[in-house]
DOMAR-708402 format. One record per residue (C-alpha): x, y, z. Coordinates in pm, whole numbers, plus 50000, padded with zeros to 5 digits. Layout:
residues N
XYZ;...
//
This chain:
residues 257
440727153174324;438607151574652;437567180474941;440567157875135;443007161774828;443287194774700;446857188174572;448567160274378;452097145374425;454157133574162;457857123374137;459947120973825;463507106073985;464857132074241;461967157774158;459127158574367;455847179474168;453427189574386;450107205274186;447347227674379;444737209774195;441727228674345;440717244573996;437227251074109;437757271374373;440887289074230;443357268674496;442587285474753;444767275975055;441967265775232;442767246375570;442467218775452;444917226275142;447727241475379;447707206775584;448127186775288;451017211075157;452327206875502;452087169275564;454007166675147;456827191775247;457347169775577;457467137575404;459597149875103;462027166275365;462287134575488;463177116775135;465807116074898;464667136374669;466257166874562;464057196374427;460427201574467;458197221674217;455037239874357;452987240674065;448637250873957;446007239573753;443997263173581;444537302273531;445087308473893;447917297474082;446037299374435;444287332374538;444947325174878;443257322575201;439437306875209;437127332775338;435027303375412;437787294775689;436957326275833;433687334675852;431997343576270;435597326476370;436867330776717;439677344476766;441347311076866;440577291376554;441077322576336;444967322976531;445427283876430;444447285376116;447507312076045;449727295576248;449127266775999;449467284375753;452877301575914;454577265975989;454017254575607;455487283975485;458027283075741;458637241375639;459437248775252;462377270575347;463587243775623;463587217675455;466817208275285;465227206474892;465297235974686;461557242774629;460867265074288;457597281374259;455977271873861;453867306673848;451037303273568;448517327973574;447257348773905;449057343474262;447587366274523;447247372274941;449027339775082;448847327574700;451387354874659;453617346675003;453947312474849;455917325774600;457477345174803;458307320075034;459557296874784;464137292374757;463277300574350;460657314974111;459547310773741;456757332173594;454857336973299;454607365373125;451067368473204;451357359473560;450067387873838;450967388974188;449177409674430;448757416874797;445317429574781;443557429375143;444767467975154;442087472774915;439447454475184;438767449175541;441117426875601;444767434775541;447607411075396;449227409675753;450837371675761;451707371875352;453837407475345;456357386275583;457247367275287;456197395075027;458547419475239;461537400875259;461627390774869;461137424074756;461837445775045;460307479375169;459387504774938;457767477674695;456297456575027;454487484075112;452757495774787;452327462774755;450227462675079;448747493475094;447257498074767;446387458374711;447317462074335;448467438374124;451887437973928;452717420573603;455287394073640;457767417173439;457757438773748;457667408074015;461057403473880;462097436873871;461797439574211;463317407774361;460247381774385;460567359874122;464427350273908;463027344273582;460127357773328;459357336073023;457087333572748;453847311772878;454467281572707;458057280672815;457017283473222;457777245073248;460587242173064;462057271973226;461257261973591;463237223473518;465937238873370;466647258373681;465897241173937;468047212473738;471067237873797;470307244974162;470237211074248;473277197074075;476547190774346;476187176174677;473017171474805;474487174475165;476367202475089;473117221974917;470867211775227;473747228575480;473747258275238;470117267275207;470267266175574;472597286275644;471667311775354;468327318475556;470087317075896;472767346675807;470427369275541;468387383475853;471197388876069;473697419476124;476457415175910;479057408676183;476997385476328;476087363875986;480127365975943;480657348176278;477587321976184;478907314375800;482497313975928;481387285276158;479367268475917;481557270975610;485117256275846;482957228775983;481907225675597;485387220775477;485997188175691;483057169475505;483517143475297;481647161975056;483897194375085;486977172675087;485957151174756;484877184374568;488587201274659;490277166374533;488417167974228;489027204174143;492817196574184;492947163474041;490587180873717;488157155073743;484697150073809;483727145774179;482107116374295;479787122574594;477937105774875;474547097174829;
//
C-alpha cells in the first residue's frame, strides 16, 4: 500500500472487495482515499459484477475525514473536498451493485456515513459507530445526511449532538446496520447476505435499488405514481417476463446476462 493507494481491489467472480488499507492512519478518508473509492465504485458500476463489499484493515474501519485536509483551508478547497466526498457517497447508492458495508472495529464522522450510506450492513459485536464532531469544533454536518436517513431523527440527533459512540447492538437497534454477529463470524456473515441480495436478475436488482432510493424520500402519493411507472414498465422485460414463466411453469428461471 502507497500514499496513492490507500485501498485495495479484489474480485472473487461477481464480488468486487474493496479494503481501506490505510492501517496507519486509521483509514482515514483522506482526499486522496475518497478519489480512489470514487474512481473503484465508477469502474465497478461499469462492470459485471454484482455485489461489492466495503471492507478495513486493522481495528478501525475508517475514522473519517483527515484533519490534515483541512488545516488554514479556504473556503473553496475546504467546499471541494466535501463535495468529493458527497459524490462518492452519492456513487455507492447509484450504482446498480448492492454494496454491503464489512464493519470490524470503530467507524466514526464520514467513517460512520459510509455505513450509513452503504444498500446493507454487517457488524461485529465490538464494532462502535459514532458521530462525534458535536463533541468538538467542528460538527458532523455532511455525515448526519447519511446517519439521519438510516436511523432517522430522534437517534440522528443524539447521535450528533452529543458525539457519543454506540455499540453495534444498538446501531442495529436503531436502523443502521441489518445484522450483529460474533467477531469472527463478520465475514462469513457479510457473504452470506450479500449472496442473498444479489441472487435473481441482475437487471431487475439494478432497476430496483434505483427505484428503492428514488420513492423512499418522496410523499407517498408521489412514490406510488413513480413505482407504479417503474414496476409496469418492469413487467414488459425480458427479465420480468422469464421470472413469471418460470413461476408458472415451476421451474427455475433462466436469465439474461
Amino acid at each position: 500500500m502507497t500514499a496513492e493507494a490507500p485501498i485495495r481491489i479484489d474480485r472473487t467472480d461477481d464480488i468486487v472487495t474493496i479494503t481501506l488499507a490505510n492501517e496507519r492512519q486509521r483509514n482515514v478518508l483522506s482526499a486522496v482515499a475518497m478519489q480512489a473509492l470514487l474512481d473503484a465504485f465508477r469502474e465497478i458500476a461499469a462492470s459485471d459484477a454484482t455485489g461489492v463489499i466495503v471492507q478495513a484493515e486493522g481495528p478501525v474501519f475508517s475514522a473519517g475525514h483527515n484533519f490534515g485536509d483541512m488545516v488554514d483551508v479556504e473556503f473553496a478547497d475546504a467546499k471541494a473536498l466535501f463535495d468529493l466526498c458527497t459524490e462518492m457517497m452519492t456513487t455507492v447508492q447509484t450504482m446498480p451493485q448492492v454494496v454491503i458495508a464489512q464493519v470490524e472495529g470503530i467507524a466514526t464522522a464520514a467513517g460512520c456515513q459510509l455505513v450509513a450510506t452503504c444498500d446493507l450492513a454487517v457488524a461485529g459485536e465490538s464494532a462502535t459507530f459514532a458521530a462525534p464532531g458535536g463533541k468538538g469544533g467542528l460538527f458532523c454536518h455532511t455525515p448526519m445526511v447519511a446517519i439521519s436517513r438510516a436511523v432517522g431523527t430522534k437517534h440522528g440527533l443524539e447521535l450528533a449532538l452529543t458525539g457519543d459512540p454506540i455499540d453495534a447492538a444498538t446501531a442495529h437497534s436503531w436502523g443502521m446496520i441489518n445484522r450483529v454477529v460474533p467477531d469472527v463470524s463478520v465475514a462469513e456473515a457479510t457473504r452470506d447476505l450479500l449472496r442473498r441480495a444479489t441472487r435473481g436478475s441482475r437487471r431487475s436488482k439494478a432497476l430496483g435499488k434505483a427505484t428503492y432510493y428514488a420513492q423512499v424520500q418522496l410523499p407517498q402519493d408521489e412514490a406510488y405514481r413513480y413505482a407504479t411507472a417503474v414496476m409496469a414498465a418492469g413487467v414488459t422485460t425480458p427479465e420480468a417476463q422469464e421470472g413469471i414463466a418460470s413461476f408458472l411453469e415451476k421451474r427455475r428461471p433462466s436469465f439474461p446476462a
